[in-house]
C-alpha positions as CSV (number, residue, x, y, z in Angstrom):
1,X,78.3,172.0,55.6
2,X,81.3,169.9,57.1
3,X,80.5,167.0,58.0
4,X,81.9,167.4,61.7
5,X,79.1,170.0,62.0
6,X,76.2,167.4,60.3
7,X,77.5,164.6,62.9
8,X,77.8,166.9,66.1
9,X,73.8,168.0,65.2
10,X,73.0,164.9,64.4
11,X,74.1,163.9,67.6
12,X,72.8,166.6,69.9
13,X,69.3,165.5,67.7
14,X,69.7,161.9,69.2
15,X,70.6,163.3,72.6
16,X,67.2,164.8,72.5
17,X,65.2,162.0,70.9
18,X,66.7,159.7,73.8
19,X,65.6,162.7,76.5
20,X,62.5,162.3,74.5
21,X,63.2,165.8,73.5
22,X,61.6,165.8,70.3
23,X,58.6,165.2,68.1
24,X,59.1,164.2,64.4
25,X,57.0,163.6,61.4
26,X,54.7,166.5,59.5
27,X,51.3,166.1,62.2
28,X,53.4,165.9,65.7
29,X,56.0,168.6,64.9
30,X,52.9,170.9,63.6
31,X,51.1,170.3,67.0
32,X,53.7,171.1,69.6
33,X,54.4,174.3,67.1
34,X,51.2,175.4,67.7
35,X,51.1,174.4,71.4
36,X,54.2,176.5,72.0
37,X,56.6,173.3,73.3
38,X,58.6,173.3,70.0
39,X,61.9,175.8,70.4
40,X,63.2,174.8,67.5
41,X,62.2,172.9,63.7
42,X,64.1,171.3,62.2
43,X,62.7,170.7,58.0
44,X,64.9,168.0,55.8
45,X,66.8,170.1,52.7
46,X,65.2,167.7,50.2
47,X,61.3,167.6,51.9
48,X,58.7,169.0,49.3
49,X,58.7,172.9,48.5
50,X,55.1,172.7,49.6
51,X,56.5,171.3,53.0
52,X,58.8,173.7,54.0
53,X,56.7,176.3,52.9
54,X,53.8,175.3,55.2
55,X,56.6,174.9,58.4
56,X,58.2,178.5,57.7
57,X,55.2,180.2,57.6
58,X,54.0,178.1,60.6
59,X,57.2,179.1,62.3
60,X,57.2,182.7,61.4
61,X,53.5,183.0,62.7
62,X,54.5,181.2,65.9
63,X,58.0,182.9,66.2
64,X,59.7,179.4,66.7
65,X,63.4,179.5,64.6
66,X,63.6,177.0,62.0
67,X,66.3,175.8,60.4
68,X,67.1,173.4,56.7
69,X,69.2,170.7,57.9
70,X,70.4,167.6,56.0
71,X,68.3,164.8,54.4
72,X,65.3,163.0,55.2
73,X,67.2,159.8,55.3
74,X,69.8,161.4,57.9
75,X,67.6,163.2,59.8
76,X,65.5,160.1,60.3
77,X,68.7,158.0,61.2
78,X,70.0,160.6,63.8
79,X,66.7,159.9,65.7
80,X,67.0,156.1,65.3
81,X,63.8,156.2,63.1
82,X,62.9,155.8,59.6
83,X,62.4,158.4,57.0
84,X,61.4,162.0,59.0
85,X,61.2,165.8,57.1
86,X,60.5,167.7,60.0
87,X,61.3,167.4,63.3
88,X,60.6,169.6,66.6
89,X,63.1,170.1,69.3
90,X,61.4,170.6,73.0
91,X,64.0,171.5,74.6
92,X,65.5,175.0,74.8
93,X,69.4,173.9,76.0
94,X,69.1,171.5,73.1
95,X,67.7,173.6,70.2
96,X,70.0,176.5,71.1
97,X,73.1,174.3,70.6
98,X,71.6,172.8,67.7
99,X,71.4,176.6,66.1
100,X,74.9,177.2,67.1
101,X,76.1,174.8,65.6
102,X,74.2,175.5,62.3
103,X,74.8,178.8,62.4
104,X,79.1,178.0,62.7
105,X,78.6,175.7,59.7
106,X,77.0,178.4,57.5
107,X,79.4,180.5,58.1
108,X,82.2,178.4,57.3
């Protein structure tokens, strides 16, 4: 991925953490799943296989995109928090950008 793409998403993901946008860490990002606020997950690249498989099945079930995006360590950082492997974005405007721009970077 370029690294213009990782800091424009990581931007638009604090753009949304500031709007208060989003929910992070493994419990809050499963709830608003299930709750049907979540338009978008976000899983860290290097979270545990056992993670990501519990959050795409939970997303495939719910029909909520989800999409592996960077590290722990950046994805954590981009929301002005520590360590996160999962996030939720609550906001449709926000989450579709967000997948625009992943989707330009994997193509790339």
């Amino acid at each position: 991925m370029h690294l213009a793409q990782n800091n424009k998403v990581s931007s638009l993901i604090g753009l949304a953490t500031k709007a208060g946008k989003t929910a992070s860490g493994e419990f809050m990002t499963e709830k608003t799943v299930k709750e049907g606020k979540a338009y978008l997950v976000l899983v860290a690249q290097d979270a545990s296989d056992n993670t990501k498989k519990k959050f795409r099945n939970m997303c495939e079930f719910y029909q909520v995109p989800i999409c592996f995006f960077s590290e722990k360590e950046s994805l954590g950082h981009a929301m002005g928090k520590e360590v996160r492997a999962s996030l939720a974005i609550l906001d449709e405007g926000f989450a579709k950008t967000i997948q625009s721009k992943l989707a330009l970077s994997t193509t790339e």
